[in-house]
Structure formats: C-alpha cells, structure tokens
mmCIF file of the N, C-alpha and C atoms, coordinates in Angstrom:
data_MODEL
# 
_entry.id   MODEL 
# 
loop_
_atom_site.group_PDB 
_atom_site.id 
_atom_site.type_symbol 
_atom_site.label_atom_id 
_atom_site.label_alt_id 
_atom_site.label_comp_id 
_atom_site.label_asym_id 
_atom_site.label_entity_id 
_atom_site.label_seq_id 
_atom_site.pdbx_PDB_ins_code 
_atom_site.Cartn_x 
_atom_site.Cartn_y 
_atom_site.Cartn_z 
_atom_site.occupancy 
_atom_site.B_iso_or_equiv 
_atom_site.pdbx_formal_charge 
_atom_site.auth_seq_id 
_atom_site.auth_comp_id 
_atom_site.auth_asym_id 
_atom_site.auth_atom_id 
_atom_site.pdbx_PDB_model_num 
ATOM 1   N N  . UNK A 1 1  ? 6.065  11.100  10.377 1.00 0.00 ? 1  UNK A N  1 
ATOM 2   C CA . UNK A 1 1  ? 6.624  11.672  9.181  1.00 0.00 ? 1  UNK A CA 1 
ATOM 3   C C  . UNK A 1 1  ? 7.220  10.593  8.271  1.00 0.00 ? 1  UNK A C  1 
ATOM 4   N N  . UNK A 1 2  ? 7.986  9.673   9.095  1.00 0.00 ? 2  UNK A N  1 
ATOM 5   C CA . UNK A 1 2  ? 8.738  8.524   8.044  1.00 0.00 ? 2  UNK A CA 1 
ATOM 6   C C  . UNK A 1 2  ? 7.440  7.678   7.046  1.00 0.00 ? 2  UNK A C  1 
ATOM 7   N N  . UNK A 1 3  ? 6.770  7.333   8.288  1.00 0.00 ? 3  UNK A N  1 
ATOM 8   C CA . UNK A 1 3  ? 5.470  6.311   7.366  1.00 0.00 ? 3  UNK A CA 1 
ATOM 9   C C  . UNK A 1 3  ? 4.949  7.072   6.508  1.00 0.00 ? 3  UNK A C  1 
ATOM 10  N N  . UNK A 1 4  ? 4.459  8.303   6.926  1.00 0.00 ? 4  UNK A N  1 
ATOM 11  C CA . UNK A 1 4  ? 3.522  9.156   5.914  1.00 0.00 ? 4  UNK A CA 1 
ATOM 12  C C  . UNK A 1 4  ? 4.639  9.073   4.377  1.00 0.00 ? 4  UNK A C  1 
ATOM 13  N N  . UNK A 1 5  ? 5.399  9.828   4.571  1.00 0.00 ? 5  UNK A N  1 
ATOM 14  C CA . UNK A 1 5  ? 6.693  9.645   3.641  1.00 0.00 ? 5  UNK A CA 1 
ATOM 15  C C  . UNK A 1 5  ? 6.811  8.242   2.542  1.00 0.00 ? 5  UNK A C  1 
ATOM 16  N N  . UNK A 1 6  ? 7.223  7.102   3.502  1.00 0.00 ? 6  UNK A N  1 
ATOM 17  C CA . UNK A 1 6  ? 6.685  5.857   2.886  1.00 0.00 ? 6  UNK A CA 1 
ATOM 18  C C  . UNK A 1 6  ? 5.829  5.085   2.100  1.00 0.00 ? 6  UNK A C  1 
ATOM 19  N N  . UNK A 1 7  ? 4.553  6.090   2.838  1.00 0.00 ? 7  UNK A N  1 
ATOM 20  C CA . UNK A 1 7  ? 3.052  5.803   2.093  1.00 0.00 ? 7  UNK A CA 1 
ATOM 21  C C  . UNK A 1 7  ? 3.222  5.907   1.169  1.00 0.00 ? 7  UNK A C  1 
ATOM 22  N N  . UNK A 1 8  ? 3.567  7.514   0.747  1.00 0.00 ? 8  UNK A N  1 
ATOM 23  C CA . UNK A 1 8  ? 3.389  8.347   -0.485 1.00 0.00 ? 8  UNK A CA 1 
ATOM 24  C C  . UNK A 1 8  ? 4.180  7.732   -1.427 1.00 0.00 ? 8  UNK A C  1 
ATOM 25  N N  . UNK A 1 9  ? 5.161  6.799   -0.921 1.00 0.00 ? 9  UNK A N  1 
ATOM 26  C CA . UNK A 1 9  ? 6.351  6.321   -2.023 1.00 0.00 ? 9  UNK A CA 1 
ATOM 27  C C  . UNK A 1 9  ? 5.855  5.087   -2.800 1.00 0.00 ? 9  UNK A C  1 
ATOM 28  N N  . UNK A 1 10 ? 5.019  4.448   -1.784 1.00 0.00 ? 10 UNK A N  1 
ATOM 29  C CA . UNK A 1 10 ? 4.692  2.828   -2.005 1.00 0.00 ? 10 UNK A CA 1 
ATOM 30  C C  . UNK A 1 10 ? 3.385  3.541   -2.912 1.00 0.00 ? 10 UNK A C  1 
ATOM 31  N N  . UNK A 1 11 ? 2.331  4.388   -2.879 1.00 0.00 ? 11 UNK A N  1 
ATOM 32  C CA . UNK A 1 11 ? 1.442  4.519   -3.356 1.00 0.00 ? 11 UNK A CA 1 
ATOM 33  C C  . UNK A 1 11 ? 1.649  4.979   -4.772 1.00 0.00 ? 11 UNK A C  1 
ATOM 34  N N  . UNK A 1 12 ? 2.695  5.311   -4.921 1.00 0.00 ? 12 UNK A N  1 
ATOM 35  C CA . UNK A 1 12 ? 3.456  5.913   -6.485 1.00 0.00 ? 12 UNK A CA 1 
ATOM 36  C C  . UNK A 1 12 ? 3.892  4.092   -7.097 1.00 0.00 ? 12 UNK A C  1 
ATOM 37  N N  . UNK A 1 13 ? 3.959  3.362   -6.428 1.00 0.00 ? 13 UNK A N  1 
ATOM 38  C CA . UNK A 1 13 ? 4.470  1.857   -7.229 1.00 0.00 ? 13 UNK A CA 1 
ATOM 39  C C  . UNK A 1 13 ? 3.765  1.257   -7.414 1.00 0.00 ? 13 UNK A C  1 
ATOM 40  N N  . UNK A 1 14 ? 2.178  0.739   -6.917 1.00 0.00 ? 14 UNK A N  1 
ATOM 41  C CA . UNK A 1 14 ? 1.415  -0.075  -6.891 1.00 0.00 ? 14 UNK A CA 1 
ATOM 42  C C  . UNK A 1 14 ? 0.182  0.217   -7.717 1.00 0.00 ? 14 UNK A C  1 
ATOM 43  N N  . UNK A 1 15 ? -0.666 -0.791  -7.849 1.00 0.00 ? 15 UNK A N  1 
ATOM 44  C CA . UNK A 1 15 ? -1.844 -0.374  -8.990 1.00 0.00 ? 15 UNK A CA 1 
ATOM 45  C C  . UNK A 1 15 ? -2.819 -0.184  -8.385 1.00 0.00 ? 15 UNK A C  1 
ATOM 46  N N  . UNK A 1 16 ? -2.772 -0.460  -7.058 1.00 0.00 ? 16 UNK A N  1 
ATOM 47  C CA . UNK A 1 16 ? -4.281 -0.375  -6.000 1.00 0.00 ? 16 UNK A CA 1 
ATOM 48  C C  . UNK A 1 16 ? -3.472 0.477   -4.789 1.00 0.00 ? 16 UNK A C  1 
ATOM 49  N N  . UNK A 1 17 ? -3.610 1.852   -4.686 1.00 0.00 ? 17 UNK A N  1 
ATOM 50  C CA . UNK A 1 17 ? -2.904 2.695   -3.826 1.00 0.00 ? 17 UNK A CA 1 
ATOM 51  C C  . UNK A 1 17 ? -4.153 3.102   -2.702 1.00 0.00 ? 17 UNK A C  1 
ATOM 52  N N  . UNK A 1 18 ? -5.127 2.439   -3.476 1.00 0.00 ? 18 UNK A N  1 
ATOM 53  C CA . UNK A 1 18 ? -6.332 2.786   -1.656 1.00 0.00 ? 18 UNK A CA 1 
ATOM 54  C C  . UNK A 1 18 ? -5.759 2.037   -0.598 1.00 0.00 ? 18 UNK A C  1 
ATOM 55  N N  . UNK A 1 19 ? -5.227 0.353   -0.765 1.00 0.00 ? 19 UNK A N  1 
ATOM 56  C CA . UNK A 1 19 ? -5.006 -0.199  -0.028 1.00 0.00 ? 19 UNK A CA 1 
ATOM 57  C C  . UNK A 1 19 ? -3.798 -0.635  0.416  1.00 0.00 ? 19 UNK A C  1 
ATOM 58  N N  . UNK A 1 20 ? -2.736 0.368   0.361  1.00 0.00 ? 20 UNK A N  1 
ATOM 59  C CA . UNK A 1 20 ? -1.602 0.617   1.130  1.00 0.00 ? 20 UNK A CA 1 
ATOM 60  C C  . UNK A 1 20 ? -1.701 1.430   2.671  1.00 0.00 ? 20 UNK A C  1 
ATOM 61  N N  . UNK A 1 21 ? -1.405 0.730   4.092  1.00 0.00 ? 21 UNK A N  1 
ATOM 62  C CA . UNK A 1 21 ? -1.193 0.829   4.890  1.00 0.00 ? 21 UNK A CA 1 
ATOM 63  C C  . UNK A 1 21 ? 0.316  0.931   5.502  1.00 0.00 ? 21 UNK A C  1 
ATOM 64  N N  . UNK A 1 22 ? 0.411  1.967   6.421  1.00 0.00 ? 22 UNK A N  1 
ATOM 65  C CA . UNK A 1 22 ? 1.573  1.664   6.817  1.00 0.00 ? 22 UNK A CA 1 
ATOM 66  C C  . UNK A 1 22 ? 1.438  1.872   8.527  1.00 0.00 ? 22 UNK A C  1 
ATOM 67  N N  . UNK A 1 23 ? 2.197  0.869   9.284  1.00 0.00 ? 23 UNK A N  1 
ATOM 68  C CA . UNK A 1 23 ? 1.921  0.572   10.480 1.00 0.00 ? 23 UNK A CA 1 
ATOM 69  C C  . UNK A 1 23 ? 3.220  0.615   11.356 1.00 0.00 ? 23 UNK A C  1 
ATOM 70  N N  . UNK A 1 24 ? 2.998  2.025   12.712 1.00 0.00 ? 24 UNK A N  1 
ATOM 71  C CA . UNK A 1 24 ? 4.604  2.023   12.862 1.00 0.00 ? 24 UNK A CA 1 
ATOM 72  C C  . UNK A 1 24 ? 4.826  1.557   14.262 1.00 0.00 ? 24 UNK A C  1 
ATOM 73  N N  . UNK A 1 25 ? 5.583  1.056   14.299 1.00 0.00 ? 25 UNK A N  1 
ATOM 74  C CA . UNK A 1 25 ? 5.884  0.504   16.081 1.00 0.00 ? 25 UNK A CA 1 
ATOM 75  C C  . UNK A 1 25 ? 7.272  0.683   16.440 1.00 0.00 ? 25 UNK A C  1 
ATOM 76  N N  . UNK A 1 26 ? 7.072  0.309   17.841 1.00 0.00 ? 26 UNK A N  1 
ATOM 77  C CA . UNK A 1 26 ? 8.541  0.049   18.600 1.00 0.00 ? 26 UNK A CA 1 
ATOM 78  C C  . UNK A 1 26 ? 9.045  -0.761  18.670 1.00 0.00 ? 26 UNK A C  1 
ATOM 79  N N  . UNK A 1 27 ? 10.360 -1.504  18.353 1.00 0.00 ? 27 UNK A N  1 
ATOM 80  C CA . UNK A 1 27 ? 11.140 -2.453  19.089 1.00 0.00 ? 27 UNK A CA 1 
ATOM 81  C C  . UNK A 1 27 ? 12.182 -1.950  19.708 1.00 0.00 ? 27 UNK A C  1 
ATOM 82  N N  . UNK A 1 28 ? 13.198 -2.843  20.761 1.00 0.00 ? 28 UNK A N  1 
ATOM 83  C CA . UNK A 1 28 ? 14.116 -2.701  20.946 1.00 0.00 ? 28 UNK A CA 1 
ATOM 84  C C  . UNK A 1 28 ? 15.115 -2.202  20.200 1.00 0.00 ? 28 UNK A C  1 
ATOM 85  N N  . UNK A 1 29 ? 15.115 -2.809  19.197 1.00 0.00 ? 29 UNK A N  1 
ATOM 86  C CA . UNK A 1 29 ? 15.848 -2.042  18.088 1.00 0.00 ? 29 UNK A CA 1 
ATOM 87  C C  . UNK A 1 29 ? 15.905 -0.517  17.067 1.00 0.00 ? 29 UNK A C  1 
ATOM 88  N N  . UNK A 1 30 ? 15.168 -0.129  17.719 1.00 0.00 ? 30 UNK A N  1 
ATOM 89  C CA . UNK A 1 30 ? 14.720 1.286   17.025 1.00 0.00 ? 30 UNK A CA 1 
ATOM 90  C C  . UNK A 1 30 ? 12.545 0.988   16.008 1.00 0.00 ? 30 UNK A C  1 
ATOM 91  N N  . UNK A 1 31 ? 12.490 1.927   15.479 1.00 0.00 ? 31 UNK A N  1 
ATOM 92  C CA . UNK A 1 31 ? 10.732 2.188   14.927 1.00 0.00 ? 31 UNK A CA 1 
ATOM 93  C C  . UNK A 1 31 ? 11.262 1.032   13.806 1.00 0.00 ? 31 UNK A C  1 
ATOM 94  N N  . UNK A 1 32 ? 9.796  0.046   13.673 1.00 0.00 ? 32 UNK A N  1 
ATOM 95  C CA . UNK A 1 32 ? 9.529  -0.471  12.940 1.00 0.00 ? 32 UNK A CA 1 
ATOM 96  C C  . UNK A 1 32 ? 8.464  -0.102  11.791 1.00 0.00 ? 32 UNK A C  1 
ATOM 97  N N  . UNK A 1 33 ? 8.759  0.324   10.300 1.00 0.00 ? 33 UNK A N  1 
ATOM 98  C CA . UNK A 1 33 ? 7.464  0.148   9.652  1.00 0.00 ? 33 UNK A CA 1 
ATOM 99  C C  . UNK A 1 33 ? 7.005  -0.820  9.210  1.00 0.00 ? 33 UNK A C  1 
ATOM 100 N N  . UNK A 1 34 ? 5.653  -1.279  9.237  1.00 0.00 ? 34 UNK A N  1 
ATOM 101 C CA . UNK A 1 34 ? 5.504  -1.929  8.349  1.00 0.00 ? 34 UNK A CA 1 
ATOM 102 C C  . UNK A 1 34 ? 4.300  -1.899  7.629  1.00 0.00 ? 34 UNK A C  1 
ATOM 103 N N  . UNK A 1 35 ? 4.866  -2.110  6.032  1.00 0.00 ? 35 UNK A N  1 
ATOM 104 C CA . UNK A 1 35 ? 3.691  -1.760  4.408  1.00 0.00 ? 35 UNK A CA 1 
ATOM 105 C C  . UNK A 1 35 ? 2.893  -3.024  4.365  1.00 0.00 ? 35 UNK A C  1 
ATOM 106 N N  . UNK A 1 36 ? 2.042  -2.827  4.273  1.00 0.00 ? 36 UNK A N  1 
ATOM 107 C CA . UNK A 1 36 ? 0.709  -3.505  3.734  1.00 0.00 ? 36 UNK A CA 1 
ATOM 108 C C  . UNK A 1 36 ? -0.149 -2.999  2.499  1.00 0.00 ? 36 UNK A C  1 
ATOM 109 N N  . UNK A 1 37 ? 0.062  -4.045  1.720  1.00 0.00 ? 37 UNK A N  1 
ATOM 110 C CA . UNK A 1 37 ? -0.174 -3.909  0.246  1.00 0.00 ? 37 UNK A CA 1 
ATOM 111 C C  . UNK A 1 37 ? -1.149 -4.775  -0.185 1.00 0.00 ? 37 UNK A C  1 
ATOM 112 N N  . UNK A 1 38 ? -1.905 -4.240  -1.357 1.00 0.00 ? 38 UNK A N  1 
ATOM 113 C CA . UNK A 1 38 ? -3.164 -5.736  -2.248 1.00 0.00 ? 38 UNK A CA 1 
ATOM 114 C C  . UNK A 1 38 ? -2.032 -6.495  -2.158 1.00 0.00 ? 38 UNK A C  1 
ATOM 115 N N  . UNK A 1 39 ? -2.593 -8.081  -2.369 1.00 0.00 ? 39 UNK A N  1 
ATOM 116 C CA . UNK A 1 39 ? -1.835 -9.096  -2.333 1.00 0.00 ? 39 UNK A CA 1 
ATOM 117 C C  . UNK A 1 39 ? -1.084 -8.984  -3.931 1.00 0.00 ? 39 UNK A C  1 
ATOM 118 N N  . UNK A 1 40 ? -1.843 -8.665  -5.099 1.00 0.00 ? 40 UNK A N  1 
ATOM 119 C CA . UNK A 1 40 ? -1.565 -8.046  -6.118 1.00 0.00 ? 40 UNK A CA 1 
ATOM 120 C C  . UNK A 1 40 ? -0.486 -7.167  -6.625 1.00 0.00 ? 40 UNK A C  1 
ATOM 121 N N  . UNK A 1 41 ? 0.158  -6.445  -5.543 1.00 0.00 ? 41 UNK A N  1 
ATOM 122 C CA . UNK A 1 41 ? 1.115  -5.427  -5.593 1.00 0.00 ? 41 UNK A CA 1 
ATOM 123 C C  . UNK A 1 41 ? 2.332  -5.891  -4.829 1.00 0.00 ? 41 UNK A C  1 
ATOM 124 N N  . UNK A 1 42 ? 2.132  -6.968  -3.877 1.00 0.00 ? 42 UNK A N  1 
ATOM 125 C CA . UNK A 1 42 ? 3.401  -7.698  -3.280 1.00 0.00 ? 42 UNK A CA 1 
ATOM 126 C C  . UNK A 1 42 ? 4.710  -7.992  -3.935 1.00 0.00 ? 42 UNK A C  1 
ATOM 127 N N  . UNK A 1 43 ? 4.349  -8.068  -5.357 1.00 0.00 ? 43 UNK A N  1 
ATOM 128 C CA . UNK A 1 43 ? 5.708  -8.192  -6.279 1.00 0.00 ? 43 UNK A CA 1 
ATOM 129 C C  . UNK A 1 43 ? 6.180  -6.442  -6.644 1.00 0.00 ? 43 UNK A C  1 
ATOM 130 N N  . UNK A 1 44 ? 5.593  -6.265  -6.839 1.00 0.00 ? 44 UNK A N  1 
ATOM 131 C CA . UNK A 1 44 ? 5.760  -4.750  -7.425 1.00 0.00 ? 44 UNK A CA 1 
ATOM 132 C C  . UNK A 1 44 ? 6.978  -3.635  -5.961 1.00 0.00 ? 44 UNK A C  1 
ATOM 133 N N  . UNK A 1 45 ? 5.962  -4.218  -4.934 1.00 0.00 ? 45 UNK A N  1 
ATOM 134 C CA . UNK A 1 45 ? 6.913  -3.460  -3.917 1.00 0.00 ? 45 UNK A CA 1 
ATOM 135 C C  . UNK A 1 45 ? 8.313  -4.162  -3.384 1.00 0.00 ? 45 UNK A C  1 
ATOM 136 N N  . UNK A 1 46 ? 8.602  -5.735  -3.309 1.00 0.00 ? 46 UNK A N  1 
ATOM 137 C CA . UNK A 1 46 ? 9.243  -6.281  -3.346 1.00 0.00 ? 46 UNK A CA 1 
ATOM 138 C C  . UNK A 1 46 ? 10.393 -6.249  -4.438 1.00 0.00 ? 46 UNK A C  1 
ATOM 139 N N  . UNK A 1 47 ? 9.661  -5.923  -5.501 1.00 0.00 ? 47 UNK A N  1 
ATOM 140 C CA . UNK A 1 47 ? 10.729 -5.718  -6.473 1.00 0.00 ? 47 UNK A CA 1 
ATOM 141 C C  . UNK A 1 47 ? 11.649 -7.395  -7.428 1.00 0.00 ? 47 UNK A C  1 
ATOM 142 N N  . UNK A 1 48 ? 12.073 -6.936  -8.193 1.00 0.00 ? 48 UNK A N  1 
ATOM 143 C CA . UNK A 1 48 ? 13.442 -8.377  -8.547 1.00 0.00 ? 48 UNK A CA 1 
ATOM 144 C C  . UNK A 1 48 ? 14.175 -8.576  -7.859 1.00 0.00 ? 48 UNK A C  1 
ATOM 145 N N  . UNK A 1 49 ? 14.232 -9.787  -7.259 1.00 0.00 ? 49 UNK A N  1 
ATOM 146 C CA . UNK A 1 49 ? 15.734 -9.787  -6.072 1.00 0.00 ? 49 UNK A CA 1 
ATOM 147 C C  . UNK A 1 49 ? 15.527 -8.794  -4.942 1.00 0.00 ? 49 UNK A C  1 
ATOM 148 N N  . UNK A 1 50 ? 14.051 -7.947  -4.465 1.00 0.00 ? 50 UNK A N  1 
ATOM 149 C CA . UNK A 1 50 ? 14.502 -7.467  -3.619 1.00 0.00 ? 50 UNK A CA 1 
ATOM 150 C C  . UNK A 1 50 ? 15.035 -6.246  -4.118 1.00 0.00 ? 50 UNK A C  1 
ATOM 151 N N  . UNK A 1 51 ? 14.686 -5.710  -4.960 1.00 0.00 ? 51 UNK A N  1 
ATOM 152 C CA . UNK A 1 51 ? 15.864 -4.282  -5.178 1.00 0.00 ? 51 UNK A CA 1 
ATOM 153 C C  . UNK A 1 51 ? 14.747 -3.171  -5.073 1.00 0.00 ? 51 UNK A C  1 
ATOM 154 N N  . UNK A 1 52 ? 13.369 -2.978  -4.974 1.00 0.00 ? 52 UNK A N  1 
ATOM 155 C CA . UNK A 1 52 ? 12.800 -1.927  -4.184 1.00 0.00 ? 52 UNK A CA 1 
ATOM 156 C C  . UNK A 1 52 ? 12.548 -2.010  -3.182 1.00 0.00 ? 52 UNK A C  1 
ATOM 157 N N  . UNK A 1 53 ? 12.411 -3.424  -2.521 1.00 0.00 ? 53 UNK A N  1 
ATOM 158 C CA . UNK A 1 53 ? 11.991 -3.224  -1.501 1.00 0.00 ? 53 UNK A CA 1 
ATOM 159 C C  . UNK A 1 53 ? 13.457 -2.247  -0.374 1.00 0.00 ? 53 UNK A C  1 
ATOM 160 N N  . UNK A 1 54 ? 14.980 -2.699  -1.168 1.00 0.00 ? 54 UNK A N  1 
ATOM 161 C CA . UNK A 1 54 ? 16.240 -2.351  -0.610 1.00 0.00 ? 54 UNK A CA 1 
ATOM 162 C C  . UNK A 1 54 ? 15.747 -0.940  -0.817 1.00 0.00 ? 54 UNK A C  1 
ATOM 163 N N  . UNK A 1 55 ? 15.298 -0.148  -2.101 1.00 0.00 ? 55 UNK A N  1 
ATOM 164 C CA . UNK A 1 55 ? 15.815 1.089   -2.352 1.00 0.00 ? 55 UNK A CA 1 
ATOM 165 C C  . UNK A 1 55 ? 14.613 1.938   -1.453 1.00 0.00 ? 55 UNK A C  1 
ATOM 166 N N  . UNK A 1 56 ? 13.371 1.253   -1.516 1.00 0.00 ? 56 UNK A N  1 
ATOM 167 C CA . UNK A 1 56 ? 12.976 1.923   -0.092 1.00 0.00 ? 56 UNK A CA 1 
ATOM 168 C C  . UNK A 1 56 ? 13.762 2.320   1.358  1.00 0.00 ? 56 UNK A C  1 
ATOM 169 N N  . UNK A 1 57 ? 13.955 0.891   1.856  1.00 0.00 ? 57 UNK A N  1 
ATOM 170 C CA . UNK A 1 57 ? 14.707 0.627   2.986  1.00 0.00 ? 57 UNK A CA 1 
ATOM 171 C C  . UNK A 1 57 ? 16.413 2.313   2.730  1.00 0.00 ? 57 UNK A C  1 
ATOM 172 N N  . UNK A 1 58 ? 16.409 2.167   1.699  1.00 0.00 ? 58 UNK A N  1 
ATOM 173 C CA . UNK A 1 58 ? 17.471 3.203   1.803  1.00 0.00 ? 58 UNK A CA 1 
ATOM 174 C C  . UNK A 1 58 ? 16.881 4.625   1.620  1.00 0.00 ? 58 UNK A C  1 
ATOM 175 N N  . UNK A 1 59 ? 16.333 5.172   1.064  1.00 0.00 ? 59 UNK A N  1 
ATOM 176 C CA . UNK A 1 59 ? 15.351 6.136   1.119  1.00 0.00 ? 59 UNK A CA 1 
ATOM 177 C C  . UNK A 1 59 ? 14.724 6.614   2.541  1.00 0.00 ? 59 UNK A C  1 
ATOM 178 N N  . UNK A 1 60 ? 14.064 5.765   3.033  1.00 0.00 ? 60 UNK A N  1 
ATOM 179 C CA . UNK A 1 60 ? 13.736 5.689   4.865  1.00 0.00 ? 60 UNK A CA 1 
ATOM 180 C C  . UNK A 1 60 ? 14.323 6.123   5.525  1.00 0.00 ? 60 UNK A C  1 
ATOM 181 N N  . UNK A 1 61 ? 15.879 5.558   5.433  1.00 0.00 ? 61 UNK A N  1 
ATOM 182 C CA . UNK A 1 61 ? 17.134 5.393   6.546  1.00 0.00 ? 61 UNK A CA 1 
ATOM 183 C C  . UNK A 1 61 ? 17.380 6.628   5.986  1.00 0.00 ? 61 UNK A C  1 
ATOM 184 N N  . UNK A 1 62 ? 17.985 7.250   5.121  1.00 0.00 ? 62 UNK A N  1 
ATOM 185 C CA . UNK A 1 62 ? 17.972 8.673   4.636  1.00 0.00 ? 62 UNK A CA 1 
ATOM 186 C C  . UNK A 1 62 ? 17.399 9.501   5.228  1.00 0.00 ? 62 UNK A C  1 
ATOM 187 N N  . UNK A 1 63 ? 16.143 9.235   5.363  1.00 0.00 ? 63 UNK A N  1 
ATOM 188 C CA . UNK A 1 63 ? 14.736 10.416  5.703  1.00 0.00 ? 63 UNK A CA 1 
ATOM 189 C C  . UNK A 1 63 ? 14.876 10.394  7.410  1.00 0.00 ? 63 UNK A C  1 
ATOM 190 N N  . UNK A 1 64 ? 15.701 9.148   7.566  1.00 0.00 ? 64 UNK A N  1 
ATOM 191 C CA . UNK A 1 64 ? 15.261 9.007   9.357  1.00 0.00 ? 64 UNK A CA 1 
ATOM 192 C C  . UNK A 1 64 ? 16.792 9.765   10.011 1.00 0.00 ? 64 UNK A C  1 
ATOM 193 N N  . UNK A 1 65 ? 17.388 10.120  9.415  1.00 0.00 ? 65 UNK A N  1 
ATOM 194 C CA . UNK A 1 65 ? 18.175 11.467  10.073 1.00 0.00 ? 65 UNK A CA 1 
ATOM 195 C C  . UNK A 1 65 ? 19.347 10.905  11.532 1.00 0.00 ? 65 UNK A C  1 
ATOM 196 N N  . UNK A 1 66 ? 19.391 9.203   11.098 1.00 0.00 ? 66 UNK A N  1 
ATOM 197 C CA . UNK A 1 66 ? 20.537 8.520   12.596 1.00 0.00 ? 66 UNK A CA 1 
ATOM 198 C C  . UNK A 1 66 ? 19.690 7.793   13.140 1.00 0.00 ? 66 UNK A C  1 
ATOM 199 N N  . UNK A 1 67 ? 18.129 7.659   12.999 1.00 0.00 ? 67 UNK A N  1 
ATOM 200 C CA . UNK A 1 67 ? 17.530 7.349   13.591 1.00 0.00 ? 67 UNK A CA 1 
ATOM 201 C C  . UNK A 1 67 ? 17.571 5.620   13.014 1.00 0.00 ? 67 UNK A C  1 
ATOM 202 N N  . UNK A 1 68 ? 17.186 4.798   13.910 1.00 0.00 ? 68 UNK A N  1 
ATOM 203 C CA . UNK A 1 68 ? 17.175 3.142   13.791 1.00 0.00 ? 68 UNK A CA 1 
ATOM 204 C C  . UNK A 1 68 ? 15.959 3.081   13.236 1.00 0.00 ? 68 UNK A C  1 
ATOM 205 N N  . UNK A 1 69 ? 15.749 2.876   11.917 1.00 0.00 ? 69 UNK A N  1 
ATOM 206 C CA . UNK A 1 69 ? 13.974 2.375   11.355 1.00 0.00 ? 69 UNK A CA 1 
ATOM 207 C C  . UNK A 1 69 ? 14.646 0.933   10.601 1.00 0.00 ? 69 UNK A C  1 
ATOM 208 N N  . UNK A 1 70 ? 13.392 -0.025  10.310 1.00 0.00 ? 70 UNK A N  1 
ATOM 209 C CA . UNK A 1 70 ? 13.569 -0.890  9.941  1.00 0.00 ? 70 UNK A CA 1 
ATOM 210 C C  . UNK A 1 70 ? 11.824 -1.485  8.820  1.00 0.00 ? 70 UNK A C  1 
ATOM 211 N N  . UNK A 1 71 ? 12.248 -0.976  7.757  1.00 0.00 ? 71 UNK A N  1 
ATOM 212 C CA . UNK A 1 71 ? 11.029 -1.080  6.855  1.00 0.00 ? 71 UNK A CA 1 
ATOM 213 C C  . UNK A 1 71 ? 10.519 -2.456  6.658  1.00 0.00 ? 71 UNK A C  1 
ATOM 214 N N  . UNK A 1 72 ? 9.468  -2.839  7.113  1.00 0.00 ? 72 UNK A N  1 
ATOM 215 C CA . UNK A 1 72 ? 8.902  -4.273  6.327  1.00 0.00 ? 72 UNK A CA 1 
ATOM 216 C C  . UNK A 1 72 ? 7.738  -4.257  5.356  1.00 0.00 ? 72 UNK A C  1 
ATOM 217 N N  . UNK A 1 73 ? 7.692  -5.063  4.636  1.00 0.00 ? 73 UNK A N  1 
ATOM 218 C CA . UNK A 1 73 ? 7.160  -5.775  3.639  1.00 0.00 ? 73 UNK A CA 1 
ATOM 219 C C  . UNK A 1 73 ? 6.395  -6.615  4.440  1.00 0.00 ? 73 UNK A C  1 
ATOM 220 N N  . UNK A 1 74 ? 4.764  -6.970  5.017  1.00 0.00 ? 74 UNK A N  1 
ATOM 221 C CA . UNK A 1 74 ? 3.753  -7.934  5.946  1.00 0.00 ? 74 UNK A CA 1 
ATOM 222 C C  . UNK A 1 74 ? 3.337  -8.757  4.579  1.00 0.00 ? 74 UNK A C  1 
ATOM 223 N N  . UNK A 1 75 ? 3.158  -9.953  5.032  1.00 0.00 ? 75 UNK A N  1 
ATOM 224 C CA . UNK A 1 75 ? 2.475  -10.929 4.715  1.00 0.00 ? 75 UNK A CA 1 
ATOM 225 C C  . UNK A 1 75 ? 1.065  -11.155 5.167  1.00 0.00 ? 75 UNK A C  1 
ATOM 226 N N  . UNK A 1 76 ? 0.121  -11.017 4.013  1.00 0.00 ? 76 UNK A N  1 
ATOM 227 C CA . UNK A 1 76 ? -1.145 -11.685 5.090  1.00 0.00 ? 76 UNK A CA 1 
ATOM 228 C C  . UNK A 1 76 ? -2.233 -12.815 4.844  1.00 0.00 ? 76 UNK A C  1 
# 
C-alpha cells in the first residue's frame, strides 16, 4: 500500500512516469522504499535542497500509521 501510494505521488512529479519504480524491502530498521526514476527526473524528485524529496518522506511516514519506513531516492 505505502509504495503503491508513493508511486502514484512520484508519477504526478516527473515527465517520464512509465519509468518510475518503486522497490520495497526489509531492514533492521523497519520497510525500506526505494524510487527509481529516468535519470532526467532525479532533480525533479529530489527537489531544491532536498525539499520533495523531505515532503515525500513526510507524506509516507503519515500514510505508514507508527510504522518505521524509510523512503529512498536510488542512484543508477
């Protein structure tokens, strides 16, 4: 539910929304997502300073109800 959620958010920001992935795992630390974006859209989801990629990350933690998620931004 969180990633699907995520998808839909990142696919509303970017100019190439076929190729948004989102990939969810476990750590020790609670579910990890992580977005995969055109290399093209890396600024767009990242944001200035970091301020969408934060307002995601807060949006998530919202949606995740206590739960430990930890949104990333992949490099590839």
């Amino acid at each position: 539910m969180l990633a699907d959620a995520l998808e839909y958010v990142v696919k509303g920001i970017v100019d190439h929304p076929d190729d948004v992935t989102v990939r969810t795992s476990t750590s020790p630390r609670g579910e990890v997502l992580e977005v995969r974006v055109h290399p093209d859209d890396r600024g767009r989801v990242i944001g200035r300073g970091g301020r969408t990629a934060r307002a995601l990350r807060t949006v998530i933690s919202a949606l995740a109800d206590g739960q430990r998620v930890r949104v990333d931004v992949a490099d590839d």
